[in-house]
C-alpha positions in Angstrom: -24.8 -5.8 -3.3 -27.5 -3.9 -1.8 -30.8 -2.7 -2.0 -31.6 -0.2 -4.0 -34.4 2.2 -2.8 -38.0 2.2 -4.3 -41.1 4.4 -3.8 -42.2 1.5 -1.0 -39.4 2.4 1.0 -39.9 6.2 1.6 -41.7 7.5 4.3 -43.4 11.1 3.4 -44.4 13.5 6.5 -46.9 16.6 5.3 -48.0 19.0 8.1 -46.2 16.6 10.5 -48.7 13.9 9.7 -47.0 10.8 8.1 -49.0 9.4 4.9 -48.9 7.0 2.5 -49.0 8.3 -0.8 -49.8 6.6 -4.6 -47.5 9.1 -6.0 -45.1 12.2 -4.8 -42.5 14.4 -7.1 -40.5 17.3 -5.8 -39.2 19.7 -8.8 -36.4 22.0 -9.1 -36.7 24.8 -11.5 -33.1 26.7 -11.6 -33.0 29.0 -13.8 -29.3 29.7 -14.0 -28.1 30.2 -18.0 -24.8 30.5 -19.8 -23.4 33.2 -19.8 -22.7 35.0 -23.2 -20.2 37.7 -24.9 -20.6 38.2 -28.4 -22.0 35.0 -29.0 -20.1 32.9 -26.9 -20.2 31.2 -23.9 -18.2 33.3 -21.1 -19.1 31.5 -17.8 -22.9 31.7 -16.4 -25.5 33.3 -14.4 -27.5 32.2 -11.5 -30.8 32.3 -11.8 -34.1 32.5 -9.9 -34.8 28.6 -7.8 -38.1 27.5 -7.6 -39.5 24.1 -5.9 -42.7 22.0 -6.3 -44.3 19.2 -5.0 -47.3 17.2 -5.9 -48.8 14.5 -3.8 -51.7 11.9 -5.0 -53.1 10.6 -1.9 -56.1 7.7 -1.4 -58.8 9.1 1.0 -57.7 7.5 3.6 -54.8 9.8 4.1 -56.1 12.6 2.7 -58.0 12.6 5.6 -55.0 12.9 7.8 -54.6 16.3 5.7 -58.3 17.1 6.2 -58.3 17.5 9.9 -55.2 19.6 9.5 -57.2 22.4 7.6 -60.2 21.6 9.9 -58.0 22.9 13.0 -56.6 25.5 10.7 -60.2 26.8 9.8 -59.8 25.9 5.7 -57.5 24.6 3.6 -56.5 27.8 2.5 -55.4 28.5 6.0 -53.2 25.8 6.7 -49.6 28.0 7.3 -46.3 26.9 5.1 -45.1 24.1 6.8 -41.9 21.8 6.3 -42.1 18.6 5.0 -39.7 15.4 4.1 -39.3 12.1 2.1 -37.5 9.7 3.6 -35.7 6.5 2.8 -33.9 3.6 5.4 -33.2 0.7 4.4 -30.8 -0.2 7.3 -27.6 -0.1 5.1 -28.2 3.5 3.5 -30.6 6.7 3.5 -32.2 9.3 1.2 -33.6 12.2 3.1 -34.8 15.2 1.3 -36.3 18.3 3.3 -38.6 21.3 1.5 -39.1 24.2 3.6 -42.3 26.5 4.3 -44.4 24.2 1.9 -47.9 26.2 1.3 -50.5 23.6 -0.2 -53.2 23.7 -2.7 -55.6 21.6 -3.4 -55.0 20.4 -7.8 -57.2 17.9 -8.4 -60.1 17.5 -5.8 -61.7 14.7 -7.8 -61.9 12.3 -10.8 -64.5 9.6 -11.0 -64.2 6.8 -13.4 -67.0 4.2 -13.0 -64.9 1.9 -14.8 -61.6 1.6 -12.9 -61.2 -0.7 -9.6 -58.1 1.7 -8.4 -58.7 3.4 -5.1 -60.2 7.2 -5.3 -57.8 9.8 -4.9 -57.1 13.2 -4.5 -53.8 15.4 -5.7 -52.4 18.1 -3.6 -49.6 20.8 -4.7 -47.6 22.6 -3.1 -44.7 25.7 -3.8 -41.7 25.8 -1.4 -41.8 29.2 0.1 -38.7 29.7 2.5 -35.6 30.9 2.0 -33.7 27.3 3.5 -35.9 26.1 0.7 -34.6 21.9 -0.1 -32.1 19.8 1.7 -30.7 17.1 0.0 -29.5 14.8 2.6 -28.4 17.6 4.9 -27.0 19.8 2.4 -28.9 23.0 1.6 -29.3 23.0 -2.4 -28.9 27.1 -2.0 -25.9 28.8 -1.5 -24.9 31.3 1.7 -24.6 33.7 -0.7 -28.2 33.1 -2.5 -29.9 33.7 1.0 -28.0 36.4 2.5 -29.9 39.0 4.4 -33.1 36.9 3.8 -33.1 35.4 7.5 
């Protein structure tokens, strides 16, 4: 038996920077549907792929972040950049790889005089590239979704 993977084991690199993050999701939206002819399912369509990510981040390493925009001149200058999630626990890996990732800044602050948990801050970003995710090496796009667009 081996170990399984947990959120302690993945490492998460934003603008090149490695952080530590409280939380991180990555979400697909495919929109491919069922196909139909009079009613009745005749194969499919594929549809428009979108990606997501949110990060929640203690101040420490939002920090990391903050000097990124700081050389960039704001946050809303900081260029689509690639990031990754990755996983080794010396018997297997999980790599997964998001492409052109343009951040935003979703919630800048919550204060709760009543919780001991560490401040933090949540950042979101929208895949913008065409290689858009790999998913331990393997583009989740086809050759024929991206034609033309490179």
């Amino acid at each position: 038996m081996t170990a399984r993977f947990t959120g302690r084991n993945f490492d998460v690199t934003i603008l090149g920077v490695m952080v530590h993050v409280k939380s991180a999701t990555a979400t697909i939206s495919d929109e491919s549907a069922v196909a139909l002819s009079r009613g009745v399912t005749d194969g499919y369509t594929d549809g428009t792929a979108q990606c997501e990510t949110e990060y929640e981040l203690d101040l420490n390493n939002f920090r990391k972040l903050q000097q990124k925009a700081r050389e960039a001149g704001s946050w809303r200058e900081i260029a689509p950049h690639d990031c990754q999630f990755y996983a080794n626990n010396g018997v297997d890996e999980d790599k997964i790889e998001l492409y052109g990732v343009k951040l935003v800044i979703s919630d800048l602050i919550s204060v709760d005089p009543e919780s001991t948990d560490k401040t933090t801050r949540k950042l979101k970003g929208f895949v913008t590239s065409p290689h858009f995710v790999s998913i331990n090496g393997i583009p989740y796009l086809s050759e024929n979704d991206t034609r033309g667009l490179f």
